[in-house]
C-alpha positions as CSV (number, residue, x, y, z in Angstrom):
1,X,-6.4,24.9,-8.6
2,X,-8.9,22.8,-6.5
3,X,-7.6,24.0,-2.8
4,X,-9.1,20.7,-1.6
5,X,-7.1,18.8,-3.9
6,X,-3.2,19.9,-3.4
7,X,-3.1,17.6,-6.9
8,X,-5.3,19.6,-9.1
9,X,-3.9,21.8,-10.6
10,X,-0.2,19.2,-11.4
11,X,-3.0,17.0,-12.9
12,X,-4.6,19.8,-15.6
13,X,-1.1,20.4,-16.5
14,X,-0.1,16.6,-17.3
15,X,-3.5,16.7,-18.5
16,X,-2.5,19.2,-21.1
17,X,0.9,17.7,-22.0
18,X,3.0,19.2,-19.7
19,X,6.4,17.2,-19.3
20,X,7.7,19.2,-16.2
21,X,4.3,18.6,-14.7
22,X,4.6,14.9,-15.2
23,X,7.9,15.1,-13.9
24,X,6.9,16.8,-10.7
25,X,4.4,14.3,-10.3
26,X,6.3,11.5,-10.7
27,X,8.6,12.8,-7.7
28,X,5.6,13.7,-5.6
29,X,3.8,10.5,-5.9
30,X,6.1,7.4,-7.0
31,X,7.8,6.5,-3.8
32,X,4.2,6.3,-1.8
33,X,2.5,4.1,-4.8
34,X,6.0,1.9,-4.5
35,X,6.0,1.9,-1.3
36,X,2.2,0.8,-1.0
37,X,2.4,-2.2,-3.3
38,X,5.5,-3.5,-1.9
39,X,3.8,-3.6,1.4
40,X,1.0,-5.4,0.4
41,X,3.2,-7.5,-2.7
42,X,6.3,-8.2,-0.5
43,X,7.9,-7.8,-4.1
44,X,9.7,-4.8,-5.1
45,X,9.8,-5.9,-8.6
46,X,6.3,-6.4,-8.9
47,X,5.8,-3.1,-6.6
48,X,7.7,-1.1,-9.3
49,X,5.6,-3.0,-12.4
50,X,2.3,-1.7,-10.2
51,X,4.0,1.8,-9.8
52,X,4.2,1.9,-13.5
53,X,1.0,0.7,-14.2
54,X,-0.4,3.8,-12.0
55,X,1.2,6.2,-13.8
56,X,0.5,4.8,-16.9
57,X,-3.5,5.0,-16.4
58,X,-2.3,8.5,-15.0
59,X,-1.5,9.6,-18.2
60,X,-4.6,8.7,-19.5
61,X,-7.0,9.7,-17.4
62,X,-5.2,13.1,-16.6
63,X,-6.7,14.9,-19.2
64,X,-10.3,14.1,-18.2
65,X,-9.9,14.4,-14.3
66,X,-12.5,16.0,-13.0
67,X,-12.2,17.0,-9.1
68,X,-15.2,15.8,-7.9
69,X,-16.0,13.1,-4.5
70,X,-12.2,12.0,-4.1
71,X,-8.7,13.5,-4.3
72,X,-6.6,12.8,-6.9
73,X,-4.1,11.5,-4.6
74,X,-7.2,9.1,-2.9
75,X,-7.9,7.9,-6.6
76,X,-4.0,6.8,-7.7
77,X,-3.9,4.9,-3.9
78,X,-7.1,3.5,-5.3
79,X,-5.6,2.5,-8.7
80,X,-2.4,1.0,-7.2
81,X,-4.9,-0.9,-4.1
82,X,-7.0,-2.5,-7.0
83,X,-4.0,-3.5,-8.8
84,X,-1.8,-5.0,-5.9
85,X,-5.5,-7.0,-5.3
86,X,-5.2,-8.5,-8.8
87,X,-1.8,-9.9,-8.4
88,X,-2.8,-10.9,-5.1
89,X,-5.7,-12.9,-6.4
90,X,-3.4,-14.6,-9.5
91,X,-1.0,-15.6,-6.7
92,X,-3.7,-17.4,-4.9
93,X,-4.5,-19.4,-8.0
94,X,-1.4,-21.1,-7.8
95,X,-1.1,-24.4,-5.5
96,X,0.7,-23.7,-2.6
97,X,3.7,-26.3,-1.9
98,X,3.1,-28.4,1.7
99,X,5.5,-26.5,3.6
100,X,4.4,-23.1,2.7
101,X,3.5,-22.1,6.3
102,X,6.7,-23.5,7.7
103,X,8.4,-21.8,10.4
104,X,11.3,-19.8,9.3
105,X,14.7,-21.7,10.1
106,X,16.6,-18.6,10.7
107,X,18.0,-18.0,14.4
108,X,15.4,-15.2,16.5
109,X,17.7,-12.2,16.7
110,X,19.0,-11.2,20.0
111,X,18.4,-8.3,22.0
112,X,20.9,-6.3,20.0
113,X,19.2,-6.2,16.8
114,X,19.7,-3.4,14.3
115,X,17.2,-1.6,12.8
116,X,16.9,-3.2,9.2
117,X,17.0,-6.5,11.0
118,X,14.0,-4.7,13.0
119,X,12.5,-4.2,10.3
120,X,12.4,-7.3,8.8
121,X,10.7,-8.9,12.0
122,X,8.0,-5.7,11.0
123,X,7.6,-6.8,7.6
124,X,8.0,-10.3,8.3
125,X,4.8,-10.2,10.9
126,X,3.2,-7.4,8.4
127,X,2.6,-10.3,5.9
128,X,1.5,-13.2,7.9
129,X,-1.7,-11.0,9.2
130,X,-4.7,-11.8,7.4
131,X,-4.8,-9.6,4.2
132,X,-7.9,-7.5,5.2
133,X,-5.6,-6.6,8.0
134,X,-2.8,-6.1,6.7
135,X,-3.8,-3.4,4.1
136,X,-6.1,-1.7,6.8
137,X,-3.0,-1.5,8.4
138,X,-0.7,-0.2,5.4
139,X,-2.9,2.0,4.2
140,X,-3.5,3.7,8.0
141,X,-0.1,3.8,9.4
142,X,2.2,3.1,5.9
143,X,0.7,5.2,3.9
144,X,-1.1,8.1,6.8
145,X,-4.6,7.9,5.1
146,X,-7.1,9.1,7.3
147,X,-9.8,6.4,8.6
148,X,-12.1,7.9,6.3
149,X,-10.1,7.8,3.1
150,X,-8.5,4.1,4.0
151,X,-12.1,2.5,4.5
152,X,-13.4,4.2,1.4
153,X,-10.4,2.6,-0.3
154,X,-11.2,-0.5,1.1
155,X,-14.9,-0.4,1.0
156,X,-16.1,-0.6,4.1
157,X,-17.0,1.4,6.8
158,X,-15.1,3.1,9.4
159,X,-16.1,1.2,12.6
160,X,-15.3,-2.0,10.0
161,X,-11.5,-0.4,9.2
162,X,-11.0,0.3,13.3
163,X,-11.9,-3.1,14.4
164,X,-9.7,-4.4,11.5
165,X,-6.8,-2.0,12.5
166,X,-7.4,-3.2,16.1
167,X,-7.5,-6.8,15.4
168,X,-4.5,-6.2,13.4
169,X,-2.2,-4.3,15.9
170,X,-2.6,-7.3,18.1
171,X,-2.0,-10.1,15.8
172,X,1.3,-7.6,15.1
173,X,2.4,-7.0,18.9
174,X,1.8,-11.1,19.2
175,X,3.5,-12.1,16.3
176,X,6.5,-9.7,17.2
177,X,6.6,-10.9,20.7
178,X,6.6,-14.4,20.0
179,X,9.7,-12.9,17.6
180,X,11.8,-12.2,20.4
181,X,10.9,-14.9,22.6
């Protein structure tokens, strides 16, 4: 096992045909690839297609992963980043209806609100940021890649992913105060 890689050796083993590797890597990884395309999708049901579609190309690259420059685990956040951007792409294809930016007509909770409805506001403000934003911001806090990782994944620099992260948390904090006004 690759002691920088904690995936290395779960890998060679799926790699190899393993089922109760595949299994354990399922577990390990599925709910952070879900959980990073249905931030940046806002679609569980695509989010779980995208899911699939990583562990599918998982299954065929395992055999002839090499540890090398990236972690595994940097490489299937890569995977599932690149396919989220495809769908992302397609959707922009399609013509958006006139009154796609309107407001929400839903009442602004009041200062009692609960914490699903808290984090809908989160979500909700997550998705109007400008999508360079948005998955500097998902991959940083959502998914706890370091700087480094999240602008390699991104491909950009560091300084590039902190101004993005900065301009970011203040479109947040302003679209989440305007929330409660």
């Amino acid at each position: 096992m690759n002691p920088d890689d904690p995936d290395g050796d779960l890998v060679r083993r799926v790699g190899e045909g393993d089922v109760h590797a595949a299994e354990a890597l399922v577990a390990r990884k599925l709910p952070r690839m879900t959980a990073l395309a249905q931030r940046l999708l806002g679609d569980r049901a695509e989010a779980e297609d995208v899911a699939q579609e990583v562990f599918l190309r998982v299954w065929k690259s395992a055999a002839s992963w090499r540890p090398g420059a990236a972690k595994f685990d940097t490489w299937m956040h890569r995977v599932a980043f690149n396919l989220c951007t495809d769908r992302l792409r397609k959707r922009r294809e399609v013509a958006l209806p006139e009154t796609w930016d309107a407001p929400d007509p839903q009442p602004l909770a009041d200062a009692a609100i609960s914490a699903e409805q808290q984090s809908d506001a989160v979500g909700r403000a997550l998705a109007s940021l400008a999508p360079r934003q948005r998955e500097a911001i998902v991959l940083t806090y959502y998914q706890e890649l370091p700087n480094r990782e999240a602008a390699a994944l991104m491909g950009i620099g560091v300084d590039a992913l902190e101004s993005l992260l900065a301009r970011g948390r203040r479109a947040l904090k302003a679209r989440l105060e305007e929330a409660d006004a």
